[in-house]
One Martini backbone bead per residue (centre of mass of N, CA, C, O) as a GRO file, in nm:
protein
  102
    1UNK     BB    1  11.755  16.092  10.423
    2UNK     BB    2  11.809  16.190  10.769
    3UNK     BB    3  12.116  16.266  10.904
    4UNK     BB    4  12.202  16.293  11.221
    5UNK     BB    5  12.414  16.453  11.443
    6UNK     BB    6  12.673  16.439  11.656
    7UNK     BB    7  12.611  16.495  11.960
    8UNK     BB    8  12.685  16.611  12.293
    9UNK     BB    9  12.678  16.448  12.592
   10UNK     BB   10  12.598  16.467  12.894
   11UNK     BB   11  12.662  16.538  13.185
   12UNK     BB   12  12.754  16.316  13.487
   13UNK     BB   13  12.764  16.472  13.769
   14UNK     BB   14  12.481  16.484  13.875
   15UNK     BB   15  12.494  16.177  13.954
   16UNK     BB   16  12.768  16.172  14.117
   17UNK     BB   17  12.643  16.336  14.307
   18UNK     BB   18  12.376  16.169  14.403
   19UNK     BB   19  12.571  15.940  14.487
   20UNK     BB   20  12.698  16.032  14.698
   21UNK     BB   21  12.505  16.135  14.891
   22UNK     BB   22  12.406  15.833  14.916
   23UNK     BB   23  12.711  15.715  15.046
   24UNK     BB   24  12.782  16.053  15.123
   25UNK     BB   25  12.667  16.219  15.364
   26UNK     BB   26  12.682  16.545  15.504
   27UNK     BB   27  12.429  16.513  15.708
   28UNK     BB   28  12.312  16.177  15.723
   29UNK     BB   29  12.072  16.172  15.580
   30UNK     BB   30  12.030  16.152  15.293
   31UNK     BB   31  11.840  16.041  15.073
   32UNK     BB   32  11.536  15.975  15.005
   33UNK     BB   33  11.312  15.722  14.903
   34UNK     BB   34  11.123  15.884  14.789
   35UNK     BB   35  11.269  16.058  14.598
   36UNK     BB   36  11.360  15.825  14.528
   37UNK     BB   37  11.117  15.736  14.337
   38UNK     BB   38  10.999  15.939  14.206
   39UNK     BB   39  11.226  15.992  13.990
   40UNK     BB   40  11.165  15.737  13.860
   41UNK     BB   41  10.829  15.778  13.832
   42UNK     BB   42  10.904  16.022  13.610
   43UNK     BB   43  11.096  15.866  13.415
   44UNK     BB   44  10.904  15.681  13.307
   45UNK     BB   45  10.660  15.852  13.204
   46UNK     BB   46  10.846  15.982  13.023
   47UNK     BB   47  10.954  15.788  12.843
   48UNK     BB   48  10.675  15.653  12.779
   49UNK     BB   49  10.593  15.934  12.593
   50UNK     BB   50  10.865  15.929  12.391
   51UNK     BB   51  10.762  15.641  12.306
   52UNK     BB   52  10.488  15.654  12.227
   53UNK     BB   53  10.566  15.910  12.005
   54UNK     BB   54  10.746  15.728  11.822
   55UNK     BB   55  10.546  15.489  11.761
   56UNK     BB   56  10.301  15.677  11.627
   57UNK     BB   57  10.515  15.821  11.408
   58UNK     BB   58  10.611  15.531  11.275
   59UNK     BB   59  10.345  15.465  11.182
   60UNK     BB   60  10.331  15.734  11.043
   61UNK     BB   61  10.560  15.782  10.864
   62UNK     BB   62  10.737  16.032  11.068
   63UNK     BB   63  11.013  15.879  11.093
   64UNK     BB   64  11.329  15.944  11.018
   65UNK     BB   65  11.467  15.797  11.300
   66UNK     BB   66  11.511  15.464  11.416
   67UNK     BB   67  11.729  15.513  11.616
   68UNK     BB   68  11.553  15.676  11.818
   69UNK     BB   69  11.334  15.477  11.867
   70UNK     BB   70  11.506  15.228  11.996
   71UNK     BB   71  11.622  15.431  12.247
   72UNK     BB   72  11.362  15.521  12.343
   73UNK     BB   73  11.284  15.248  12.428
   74UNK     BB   74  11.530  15.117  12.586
   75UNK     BB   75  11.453  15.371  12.805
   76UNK     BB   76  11.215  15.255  12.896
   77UNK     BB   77  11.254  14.958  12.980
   78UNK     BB   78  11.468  15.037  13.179
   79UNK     BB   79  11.325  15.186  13.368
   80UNK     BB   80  11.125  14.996  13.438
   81UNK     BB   81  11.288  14.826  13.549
   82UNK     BB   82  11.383  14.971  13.793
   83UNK     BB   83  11.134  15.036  13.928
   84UNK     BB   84  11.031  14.712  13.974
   85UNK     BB   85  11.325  14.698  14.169
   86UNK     BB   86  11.217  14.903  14.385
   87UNK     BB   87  10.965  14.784  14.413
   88UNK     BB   88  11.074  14.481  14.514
   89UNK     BB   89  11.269  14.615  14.746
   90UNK     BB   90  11.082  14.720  14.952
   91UNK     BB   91  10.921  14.537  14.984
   92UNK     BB   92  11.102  14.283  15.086
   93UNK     BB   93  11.166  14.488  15.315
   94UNK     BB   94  10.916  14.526  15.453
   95UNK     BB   95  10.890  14.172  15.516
   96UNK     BB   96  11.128  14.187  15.712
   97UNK     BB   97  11.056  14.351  15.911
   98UNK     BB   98  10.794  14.248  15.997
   99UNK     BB   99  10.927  13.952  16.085
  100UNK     BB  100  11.064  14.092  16.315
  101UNK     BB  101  11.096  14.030  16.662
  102UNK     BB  102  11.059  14.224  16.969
   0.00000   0.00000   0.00000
């Protein structure tokens, strides 16, 4: 069995520096939700193609490392939550607007 070394996690600046902005627009415009929309269904997309192809190495017996199946999995159903949670927020969003009396 082969035990992976353990890498450097990626640096957290590029969220933090989209968080900003989403918070504290420099031009006042902030993010666009359709571009939060998309990277979401992007994320998922990606995630669910790296657990799908997991899950496939996993059933043939070549999948070396098992924590790494079930990060990937993880990774997507988190996704998964996220995407279905802005899109419930929208919609909700939505219907509330459409309710307003003008």
């Amino acid at each position: 069995m082969f035990i992976v070394p353990i890498s450097q996690m990626p640096s957290i600046e590029p969220i933090q520096k989209s968080a900003a902005q989403v918070t504290q627009p420099e031009n006042g415009a902030g993010m666009p939700f359709k571009q939060i929309f998309e990277e979401a269904i992007n994320n998922l997309r990606e995630t669910q193609a790296q657990s799908n192809e997991d899950a496939y190495r996993l059933a043939m017996g070549q999948a070396d490392d098992l924590h790494t199946v079930v990060i990937n999995s993880e990774k997507a159903a988190t996704a998964l939550e996220l995407t279905v949670q802005l899109t419930s927020r929208a919609v909700s969003a939505y219907n509330e607007i459409m309710r307003m009396q003008i």
